[in-house]
C-alpha positions in Angstrom: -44.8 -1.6 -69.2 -43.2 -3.3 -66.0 -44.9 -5.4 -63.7 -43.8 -3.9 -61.1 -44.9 -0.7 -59.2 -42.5 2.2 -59.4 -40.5 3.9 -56.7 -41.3 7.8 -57.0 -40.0 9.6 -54.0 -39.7 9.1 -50.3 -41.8 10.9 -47.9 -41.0 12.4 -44.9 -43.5 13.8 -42.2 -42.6 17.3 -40.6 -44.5 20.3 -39.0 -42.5 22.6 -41.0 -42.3 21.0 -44.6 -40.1 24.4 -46.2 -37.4 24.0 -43.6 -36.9 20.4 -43.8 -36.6 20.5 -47.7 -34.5 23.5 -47.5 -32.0 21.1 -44.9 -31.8 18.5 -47.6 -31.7 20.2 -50.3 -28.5 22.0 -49.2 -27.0 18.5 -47.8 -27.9 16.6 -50.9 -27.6 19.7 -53.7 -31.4 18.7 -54.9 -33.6 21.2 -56.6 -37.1 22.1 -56.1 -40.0 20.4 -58.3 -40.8 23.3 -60.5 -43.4 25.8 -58.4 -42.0 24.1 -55.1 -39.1 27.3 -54.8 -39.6 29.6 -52.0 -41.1 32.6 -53.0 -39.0 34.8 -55.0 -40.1 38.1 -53.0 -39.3 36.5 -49.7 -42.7 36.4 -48.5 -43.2 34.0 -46.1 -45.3 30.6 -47.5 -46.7 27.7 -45.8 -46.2 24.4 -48.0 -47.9 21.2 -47.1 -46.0 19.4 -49.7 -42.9 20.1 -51.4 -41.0 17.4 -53.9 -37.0 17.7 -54.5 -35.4 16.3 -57.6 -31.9 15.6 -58.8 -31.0 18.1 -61.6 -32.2 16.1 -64.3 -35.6 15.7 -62.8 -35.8 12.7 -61.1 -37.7 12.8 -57.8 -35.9 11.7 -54.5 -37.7 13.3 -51.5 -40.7 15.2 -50.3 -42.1 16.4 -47.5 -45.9 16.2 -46.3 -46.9 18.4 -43.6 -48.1 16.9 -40.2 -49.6 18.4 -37.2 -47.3 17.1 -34.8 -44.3 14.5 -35.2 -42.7 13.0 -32.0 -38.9 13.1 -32.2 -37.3 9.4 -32.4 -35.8 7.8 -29.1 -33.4 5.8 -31.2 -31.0 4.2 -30.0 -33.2 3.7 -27.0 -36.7 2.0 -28.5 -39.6 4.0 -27.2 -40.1 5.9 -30.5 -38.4 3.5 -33.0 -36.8 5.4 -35.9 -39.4 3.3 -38.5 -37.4 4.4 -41.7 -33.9 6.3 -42.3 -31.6 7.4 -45.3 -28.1 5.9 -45.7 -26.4 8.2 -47.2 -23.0 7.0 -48.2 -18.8 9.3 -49.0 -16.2 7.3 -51.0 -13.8 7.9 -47.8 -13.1 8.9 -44.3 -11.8 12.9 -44.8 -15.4 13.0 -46.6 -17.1 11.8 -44.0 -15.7 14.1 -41.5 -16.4 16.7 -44.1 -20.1 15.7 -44.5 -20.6 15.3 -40.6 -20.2 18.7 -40.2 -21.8 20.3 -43.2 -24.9 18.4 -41.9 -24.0 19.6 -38.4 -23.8 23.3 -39.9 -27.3 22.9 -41.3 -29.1 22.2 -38.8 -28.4 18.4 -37.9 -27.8 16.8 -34.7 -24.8 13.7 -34.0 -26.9 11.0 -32.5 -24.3 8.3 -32.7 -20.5 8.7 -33.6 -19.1 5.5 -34.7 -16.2 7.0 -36.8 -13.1 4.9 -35.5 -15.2 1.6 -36.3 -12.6 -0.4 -38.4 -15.3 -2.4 -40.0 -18.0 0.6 -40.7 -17.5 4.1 -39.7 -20.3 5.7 -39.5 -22.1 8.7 -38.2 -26.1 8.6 -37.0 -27.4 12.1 -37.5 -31.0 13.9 -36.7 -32.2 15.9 -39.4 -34.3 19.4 -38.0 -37.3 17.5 -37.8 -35.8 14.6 -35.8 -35.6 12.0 -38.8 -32.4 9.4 -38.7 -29.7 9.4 -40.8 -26.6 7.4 -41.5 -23.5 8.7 -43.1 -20.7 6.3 -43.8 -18.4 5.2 -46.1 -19.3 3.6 -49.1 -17.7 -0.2 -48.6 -15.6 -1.7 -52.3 -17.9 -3.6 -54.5 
């Protein structure tokens, strides 16, 4: 038994929990918590909380359904971002090749910060407005 409490997931508020998980599943290649797939039919379902997992089963995101979520104002502070993921590429043709994947799925740039010499990076939206970085992962 550790002392400590246990990360399980992180949680991010949307109005439309199915197509927030669907944009990160497809960004991230997660899988849904067993009974958290879309319909198989293709009727149309309403989720208030859906869970995404690595392959082997390990929990990374959900998404808990809010009424209403105003979008960030980042990098201006009015709406501060409060949390973001930093998702991280071994190297730059990656991160060009990530930028837009994310781009085709629904995200928006919010920041390009690519020629950086120290850090390039990209600050993305999600569909729901969340923050995200994508950079290079520095050496160890």
């Amino acid at each position: 038994m550790t002392p400590y409490p246990q990360l399980l997931h992180t949680v991010l508020d949307t109005t439309r929990p199915r197509e927030l998980a669907e944009f990160y599943r497809s960004l991230l290649g997660l899988t849904y918590r067993p009974g958290d797939e879309p319909p198989a039919d293709g009727t149309p379902d309403e989720p208030d909380w859906l869970v995404l997992r690595t392959s082997d089963g390990v929990n990374r995101l959900a998404f808990q359904q809010v009424e209403r979520l105003p979008r960030t104002t980042w990098p201006a502070h009015d709406v501060p971002m409060q949390a973001h993921l930093d998702l991280t590429v071994p190297d730059a043709a990656e991160l060009t090749r990530q930028r837009r994947r994310a781009e085709d799925l629904g995200a928006r740039l919010l920041l390009d910060r690519y020629d950086d010499p120290d850090e390039p990076l990209y600050v993305l939206a999600d569909p729901a407005g969340h923050p995200f970085c994508l950079f290079v992962r520095a050496p160890a």
